[in-house]
C-alpha positions as CSV (number, residue, x, y, z in Angstrom):
1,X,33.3,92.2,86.8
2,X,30.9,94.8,87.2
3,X,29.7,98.3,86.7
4,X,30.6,99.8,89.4
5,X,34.3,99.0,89.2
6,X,34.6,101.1,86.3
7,X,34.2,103.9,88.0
8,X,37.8,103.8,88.0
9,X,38.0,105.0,84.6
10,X,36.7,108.0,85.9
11,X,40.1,109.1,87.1
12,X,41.8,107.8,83.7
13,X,43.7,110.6,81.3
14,X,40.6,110.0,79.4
15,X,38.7,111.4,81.1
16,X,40.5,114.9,82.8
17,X,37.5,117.2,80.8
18,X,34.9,115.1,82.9
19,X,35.9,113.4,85.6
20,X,32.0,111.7,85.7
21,X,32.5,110.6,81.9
22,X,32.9,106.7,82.4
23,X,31.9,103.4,80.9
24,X,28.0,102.5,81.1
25,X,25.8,101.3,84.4
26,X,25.1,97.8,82.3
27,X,25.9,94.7,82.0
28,X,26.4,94.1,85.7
29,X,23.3,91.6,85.3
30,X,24.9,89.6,82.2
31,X,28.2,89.6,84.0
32,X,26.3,88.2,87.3
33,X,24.5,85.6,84.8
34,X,28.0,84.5,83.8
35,X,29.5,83.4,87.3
36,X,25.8,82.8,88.6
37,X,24.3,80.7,85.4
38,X,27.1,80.4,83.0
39,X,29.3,77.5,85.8
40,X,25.4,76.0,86.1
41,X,25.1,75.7,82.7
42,X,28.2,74.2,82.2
43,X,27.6,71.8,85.3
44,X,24.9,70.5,83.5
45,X,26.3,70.1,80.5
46,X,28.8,67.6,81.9
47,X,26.3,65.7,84.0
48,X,25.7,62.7,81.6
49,X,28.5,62.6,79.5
50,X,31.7,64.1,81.1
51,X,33.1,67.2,79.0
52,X,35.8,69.4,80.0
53,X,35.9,72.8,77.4
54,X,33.6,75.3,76.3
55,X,34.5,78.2,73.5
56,X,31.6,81.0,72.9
57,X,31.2,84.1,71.0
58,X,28.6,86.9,72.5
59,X,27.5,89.8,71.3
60,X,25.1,92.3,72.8
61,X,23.5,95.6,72.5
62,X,22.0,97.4,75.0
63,X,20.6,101.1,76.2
64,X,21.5,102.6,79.1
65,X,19.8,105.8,81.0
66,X,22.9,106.5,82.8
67,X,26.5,105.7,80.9
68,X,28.4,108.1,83.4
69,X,27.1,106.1,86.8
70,X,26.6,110.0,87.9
71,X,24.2,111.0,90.5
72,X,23.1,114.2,87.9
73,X,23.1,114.8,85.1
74,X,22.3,111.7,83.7
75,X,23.5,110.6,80.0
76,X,22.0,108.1,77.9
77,X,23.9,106.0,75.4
78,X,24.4,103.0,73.1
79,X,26.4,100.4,73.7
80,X,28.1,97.7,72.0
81,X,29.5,94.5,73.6
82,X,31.3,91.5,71.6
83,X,33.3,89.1,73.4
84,X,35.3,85.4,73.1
85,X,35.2,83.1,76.4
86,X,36.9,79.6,76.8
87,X,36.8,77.4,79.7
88,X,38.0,74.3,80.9
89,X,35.7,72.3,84.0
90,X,37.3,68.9,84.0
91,X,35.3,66.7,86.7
92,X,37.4,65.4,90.0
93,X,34.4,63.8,91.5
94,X,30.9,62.9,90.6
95,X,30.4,66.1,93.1
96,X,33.6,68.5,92.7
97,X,35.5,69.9,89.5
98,X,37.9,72.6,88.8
99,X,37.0,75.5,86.8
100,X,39.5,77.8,84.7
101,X,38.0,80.6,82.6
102,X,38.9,83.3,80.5
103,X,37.4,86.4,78.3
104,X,38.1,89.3,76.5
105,X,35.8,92.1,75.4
106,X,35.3,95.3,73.6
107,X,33.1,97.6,75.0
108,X,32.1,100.2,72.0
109,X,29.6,103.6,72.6
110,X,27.7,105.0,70.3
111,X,28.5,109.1,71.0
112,X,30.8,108.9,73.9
113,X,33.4,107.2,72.3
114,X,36.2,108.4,74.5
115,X,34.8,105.8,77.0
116,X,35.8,102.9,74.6
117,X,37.9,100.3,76.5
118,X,38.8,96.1,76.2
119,X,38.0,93.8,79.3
120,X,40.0,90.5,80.3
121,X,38.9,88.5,83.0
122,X,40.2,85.4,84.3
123,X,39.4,82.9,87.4
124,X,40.4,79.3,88.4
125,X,39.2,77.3,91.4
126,X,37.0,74.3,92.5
127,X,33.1,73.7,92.9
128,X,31.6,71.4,94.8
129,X,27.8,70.1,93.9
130,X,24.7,68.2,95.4
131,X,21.8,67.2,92.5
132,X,24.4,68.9,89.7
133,X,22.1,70.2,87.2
134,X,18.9,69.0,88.1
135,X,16.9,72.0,88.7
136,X,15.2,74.2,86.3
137,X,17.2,76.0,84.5
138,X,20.2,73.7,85.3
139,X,21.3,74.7,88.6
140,X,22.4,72.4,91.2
141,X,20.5,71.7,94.2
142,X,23.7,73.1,96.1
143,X,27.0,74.0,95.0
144,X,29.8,76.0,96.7
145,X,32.8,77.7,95.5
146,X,36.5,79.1,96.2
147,X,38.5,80.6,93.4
148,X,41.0,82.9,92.3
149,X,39.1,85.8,90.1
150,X,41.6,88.9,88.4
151,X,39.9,91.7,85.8
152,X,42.0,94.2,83.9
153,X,40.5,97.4,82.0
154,X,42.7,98.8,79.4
155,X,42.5,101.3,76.3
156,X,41.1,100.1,73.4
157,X,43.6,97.2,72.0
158,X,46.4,98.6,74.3
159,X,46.7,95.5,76.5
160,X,50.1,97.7,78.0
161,X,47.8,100.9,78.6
162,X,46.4,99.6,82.3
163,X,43.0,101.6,83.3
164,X,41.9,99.3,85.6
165,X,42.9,96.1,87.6
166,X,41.7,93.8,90.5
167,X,42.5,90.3,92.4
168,X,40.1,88.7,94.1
169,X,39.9,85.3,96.2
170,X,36.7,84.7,96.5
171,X,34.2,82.1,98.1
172,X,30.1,81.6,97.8
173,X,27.9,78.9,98.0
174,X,24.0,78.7,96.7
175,X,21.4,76.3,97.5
176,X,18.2,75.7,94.9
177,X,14.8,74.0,95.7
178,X,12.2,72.9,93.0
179,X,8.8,74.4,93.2
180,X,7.5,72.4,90.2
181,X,8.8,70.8,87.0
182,X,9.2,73.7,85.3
183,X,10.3,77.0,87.8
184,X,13.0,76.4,90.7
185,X,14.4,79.1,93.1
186,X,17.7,80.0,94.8
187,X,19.3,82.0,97.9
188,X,23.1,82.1,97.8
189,X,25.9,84.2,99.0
190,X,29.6,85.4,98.1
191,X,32.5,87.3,99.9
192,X,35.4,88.6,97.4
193,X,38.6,89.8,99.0
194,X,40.5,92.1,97.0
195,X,44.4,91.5,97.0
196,X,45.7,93.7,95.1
197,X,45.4,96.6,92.2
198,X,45.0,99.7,90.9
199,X,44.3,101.9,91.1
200,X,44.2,102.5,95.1
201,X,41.3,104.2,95.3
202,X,38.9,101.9,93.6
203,X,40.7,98.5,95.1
204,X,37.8,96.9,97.2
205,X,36.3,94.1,99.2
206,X,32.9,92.6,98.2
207,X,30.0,91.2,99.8
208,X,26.5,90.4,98.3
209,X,23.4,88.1,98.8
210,X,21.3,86.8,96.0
211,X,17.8,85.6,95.6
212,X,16.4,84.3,91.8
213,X,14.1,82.5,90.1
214,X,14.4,80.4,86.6
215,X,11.0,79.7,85.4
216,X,11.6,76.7,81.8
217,X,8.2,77.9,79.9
218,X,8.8,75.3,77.1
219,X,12.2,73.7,76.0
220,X,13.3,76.7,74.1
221,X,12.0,79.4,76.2
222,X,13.5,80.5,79.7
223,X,12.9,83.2,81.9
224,X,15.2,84.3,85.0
225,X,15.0,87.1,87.4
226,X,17.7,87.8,89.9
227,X,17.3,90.4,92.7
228,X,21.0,91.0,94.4
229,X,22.6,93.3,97.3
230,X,25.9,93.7,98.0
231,X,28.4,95.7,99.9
232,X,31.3,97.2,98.5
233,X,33.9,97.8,101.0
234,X,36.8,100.2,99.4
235,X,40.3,99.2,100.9
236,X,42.3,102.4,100.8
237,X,39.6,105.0,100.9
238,X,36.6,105.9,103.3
239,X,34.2,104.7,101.0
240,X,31.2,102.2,101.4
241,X,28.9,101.5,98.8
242,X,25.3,100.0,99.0
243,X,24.6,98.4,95.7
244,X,21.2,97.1,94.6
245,X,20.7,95.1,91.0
246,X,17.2,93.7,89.8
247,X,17.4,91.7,86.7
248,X,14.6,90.0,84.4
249,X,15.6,87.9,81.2
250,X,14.2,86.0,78.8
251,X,16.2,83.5,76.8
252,X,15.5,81.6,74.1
253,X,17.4,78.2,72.4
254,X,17.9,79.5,68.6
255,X,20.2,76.0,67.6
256,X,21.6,73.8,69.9
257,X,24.7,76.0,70.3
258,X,23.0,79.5,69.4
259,X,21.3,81.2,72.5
260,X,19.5,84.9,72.5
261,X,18.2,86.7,75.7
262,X,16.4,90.1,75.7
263,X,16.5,91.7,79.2
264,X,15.8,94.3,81.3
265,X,17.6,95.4,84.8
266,X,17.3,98.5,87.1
267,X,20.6,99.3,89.3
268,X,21.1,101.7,92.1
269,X,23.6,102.3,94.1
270,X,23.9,103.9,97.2
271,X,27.4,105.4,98.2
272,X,28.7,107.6,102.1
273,X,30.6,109.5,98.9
274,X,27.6,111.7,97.5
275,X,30.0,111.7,94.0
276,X,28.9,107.9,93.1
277,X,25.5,107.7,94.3
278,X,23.7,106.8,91.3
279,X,21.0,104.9,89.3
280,X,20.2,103.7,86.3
281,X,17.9,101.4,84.0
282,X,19.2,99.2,81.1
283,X,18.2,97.2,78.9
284,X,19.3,95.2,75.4
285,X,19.7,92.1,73.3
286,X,22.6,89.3,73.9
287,X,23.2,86.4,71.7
288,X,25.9,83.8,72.4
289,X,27.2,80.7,70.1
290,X,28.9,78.4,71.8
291,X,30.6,74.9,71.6
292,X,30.8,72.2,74.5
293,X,33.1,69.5,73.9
């Protein structure tokens, strides 16, 4: 899931007095953090003592110059962001295990409030690892992917109310190197082919490259920077999007299951439809409690 996608709200009945007035340009960098870092995490986790679920609670706040993802004008707002995750990553292999995860969200605005809306996603599929774990950071020297990934927008706690849905297979591999003790890199890759949604116009194929860092400055204290591009290739529309996404976080371990992560991205995006070229800077607070068992 990611910002851009909901530009399909865009076209929702909430929006007819302003057809720019959708959810916020955010998030696109925590949401990357939880397929890019949050299956690492896990991965190592289960490295010395095998463990199979996860539960977590996250909440996050977080400003963003651009909540419309309009080229001009551009509004500001507030947003609010609690969520539940579970997941289950029972091991096959000391190298492969499967991976089945869900969430729900509530995304709340300060003063555009018609933009309000809930967020499930869902994806299930196998990973495949060399070195699981043993980088800084806890990412895997290599580790590849293929999985089924779905997201569905709706109204406010109106699961029946559809804004907004998407299937994706999906397939990406990233290979890690450690430049000392304490700070390892990464280049990876992912292609996700949409099959199937609504609505038609915002169904779409994606294609990125990433390139991040993880630096571990002491046991508690983390910092990650993420730079990715990606290609958004729409399936029933001539429309193809150049999307750009720096990140820069800095985590800290409250308790053993209590995490907090102040951070700071810039997004811009780059469309052959003038109507969703756009930029914008965010930039908030996440904490997350979670429970590995």
């Amino acid at each position: 899931m990611d910002q851009t996608i909901r530009e399909a709200l865009r076209t929702t009945k909430r929006d007819t007095r302003d057809q720019r007035a959708v959810s916020p340009a955010s998030q696109e960098e925590l949401n990357l953090l939880d397929r890019e870092f949050g299956q690492q995490s896990i991965s190592g986790l289960v490295r010395s003592k095998p463990k199979q679920f996860l539960m977590a609670l996250e909440a996050s706040g977080f400003f963003t110059s651009n909540a419309a993802l309009a080229p001009t004008p551009e509004s500001s707002d507030w947003v609010g962001r609690t969520g539940l995750r579970g997941a289950w990553f029972p091991q096959l292999t000391d190298k492969i295990n499967l991976l089945a995860m869900a969430s729900y969200s509530l995304w709340r605005y300060a003063n555009l409030q018609q933009l309000d809306f809930d967020d499930f996603g869902s994806q299930i599929g196998a990973q495949y690892h060399q070195g699981r774990g043993e980088l800084a950071g806890g990412i895997s020297r290599l580790n590849v992917w293929a999985q089924y990934r779905y997201q569905r927008l709706t109204s406010p706690w109106n699961w029946g109310d559809r804004l907004y849905e998407n299937h994706f297979l999906e397939t990406g591999l990233r290979k890690g190197w450690l430049l000392s003790p304490d700070i390892s890199v990464w280049l990876g890759g992912n292609a996700a082919v949409s099959v199937g949604g609504g609505p038609s116009a915002f169904r779409r194929h994606e294609f990125s490259t990433q390139a991040g860092a993880a630096w571990q400055i002491t046991p508690k204290l983390a910092f990650t920077t993420l730079y990715r591009f990606a290609w958004f290739d729409y399936v029933q529309v001539s429309r193809n999007d150049l999307n750009h996404l720096l990140f820069l976080g800095l985590g800290y371990q409250v308790t053993h299951n209590l995490t907090a992560q102040v951070y700071v991205s810039g997004i811009f995006n780059h469309s052959d439809v003038n109507a969703f070229d756009y930029k914008a800077l965010n930039t908030g607070l996440g904490l997350a409690l979670s429970h590995v068992w």
